[in-house]
C-alpha positions as CSV (number, residue, x, y, z in Angstrom):
1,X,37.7,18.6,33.8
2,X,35.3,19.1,30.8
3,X,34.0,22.4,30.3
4,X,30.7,20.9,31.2
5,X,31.9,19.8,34.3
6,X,33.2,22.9,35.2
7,X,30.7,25.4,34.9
8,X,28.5,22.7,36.0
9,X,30.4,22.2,39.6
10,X,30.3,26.5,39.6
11,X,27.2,26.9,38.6
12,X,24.7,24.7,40.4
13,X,24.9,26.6,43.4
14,X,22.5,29.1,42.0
15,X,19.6,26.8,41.2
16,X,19.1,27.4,45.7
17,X,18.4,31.3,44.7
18,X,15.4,29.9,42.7
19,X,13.6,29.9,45.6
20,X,13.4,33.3,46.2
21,X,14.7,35.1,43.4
22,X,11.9,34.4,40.3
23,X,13.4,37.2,38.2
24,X,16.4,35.0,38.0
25,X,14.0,31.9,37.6
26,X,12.7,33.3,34.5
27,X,15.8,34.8,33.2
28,X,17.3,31.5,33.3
29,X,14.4,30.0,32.0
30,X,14.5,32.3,28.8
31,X,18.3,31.5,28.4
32,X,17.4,27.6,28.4
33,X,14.8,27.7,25.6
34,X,17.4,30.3,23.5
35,X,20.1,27.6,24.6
36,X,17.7,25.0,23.1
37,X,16.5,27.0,20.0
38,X,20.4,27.5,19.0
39,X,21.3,23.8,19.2
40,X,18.1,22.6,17.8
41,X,17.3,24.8,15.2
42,X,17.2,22.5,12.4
43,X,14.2,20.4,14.3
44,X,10.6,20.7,14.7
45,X,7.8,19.6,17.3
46,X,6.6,20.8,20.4
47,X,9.1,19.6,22.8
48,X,11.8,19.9,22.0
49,X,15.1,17.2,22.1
50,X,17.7,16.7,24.7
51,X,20.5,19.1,23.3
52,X,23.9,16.6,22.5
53,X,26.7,16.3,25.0
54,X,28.7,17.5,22.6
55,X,27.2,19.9,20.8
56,X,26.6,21.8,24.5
57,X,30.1,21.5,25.3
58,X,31.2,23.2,22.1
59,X,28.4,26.0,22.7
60,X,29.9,26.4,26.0
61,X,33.5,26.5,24.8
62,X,32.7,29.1,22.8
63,X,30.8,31.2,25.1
64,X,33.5,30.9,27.7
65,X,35.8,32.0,25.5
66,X,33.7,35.2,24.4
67,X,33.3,35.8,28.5
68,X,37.5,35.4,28.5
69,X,38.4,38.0,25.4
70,X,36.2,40.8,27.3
71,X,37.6,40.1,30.9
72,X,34.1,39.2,32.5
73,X,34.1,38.8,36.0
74,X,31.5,36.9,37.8
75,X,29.3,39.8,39.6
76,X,27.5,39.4,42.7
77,X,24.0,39.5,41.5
78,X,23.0,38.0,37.8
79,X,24.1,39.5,35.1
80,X,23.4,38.2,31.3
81,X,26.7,35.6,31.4
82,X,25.4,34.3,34.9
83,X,21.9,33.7,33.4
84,X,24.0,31.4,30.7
85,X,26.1,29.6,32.9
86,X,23.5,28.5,34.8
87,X,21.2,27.5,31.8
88,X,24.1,25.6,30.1
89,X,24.1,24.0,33.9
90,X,20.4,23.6,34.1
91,X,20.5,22.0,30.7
92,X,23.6,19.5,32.0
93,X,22.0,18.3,35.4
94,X,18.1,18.2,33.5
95,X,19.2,15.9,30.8
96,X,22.3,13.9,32.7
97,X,24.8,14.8,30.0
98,X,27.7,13.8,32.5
99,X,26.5,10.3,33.5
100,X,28.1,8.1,31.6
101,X,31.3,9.8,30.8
């Protein structure tokens, strides 16, 4: 399964505790446009573009990898690494980025 995949399949669960958790709302908000800024920080305009399939996979890579060298274990509530999964998810199901392969 691509890492994509994966934290997609774990993480889209949360988008129901949108609903009635806004704190989260906006805290994942924040991490998508940081997400965004990172992988598009060489472009300019108001909205900005899709981020590439690829280029969010090897973001994600990496972060999963920090979350793996410092033993991170998914917490009940939402800490910062929750926020990011499910940005790097929102980001994935938003732009289809696993349609098509």
């Amino acid at each position: 399964m691509s890492p994509l995949a994966g934290i997609s399949s774990a993480y889209a669960p949360r988008f129901a505790e949108f609903a009635f958790e806004p704190a989260f709302t906006a805290a994942v908000d924040q991490h998508v446009a940081e997400i965004r800024e990172r992988l598009a920080a060489t472009t300019s305009g108001l909205i900005p573009r899709p981020p590439h399939r690829e280029d969010l996979a090897d973001y994600a890579i990496g972060f999963l990898d920090a979350l793996t060298e410092i033993d991170w274990r998914e917490p009940v509530g939402h800490d910062y690494a929750v926020c990011r999964l499910t940005a790097i998810t929102w980001l994935v199901r938003h732009h289809g980025l696993l349609q098509g392969g």
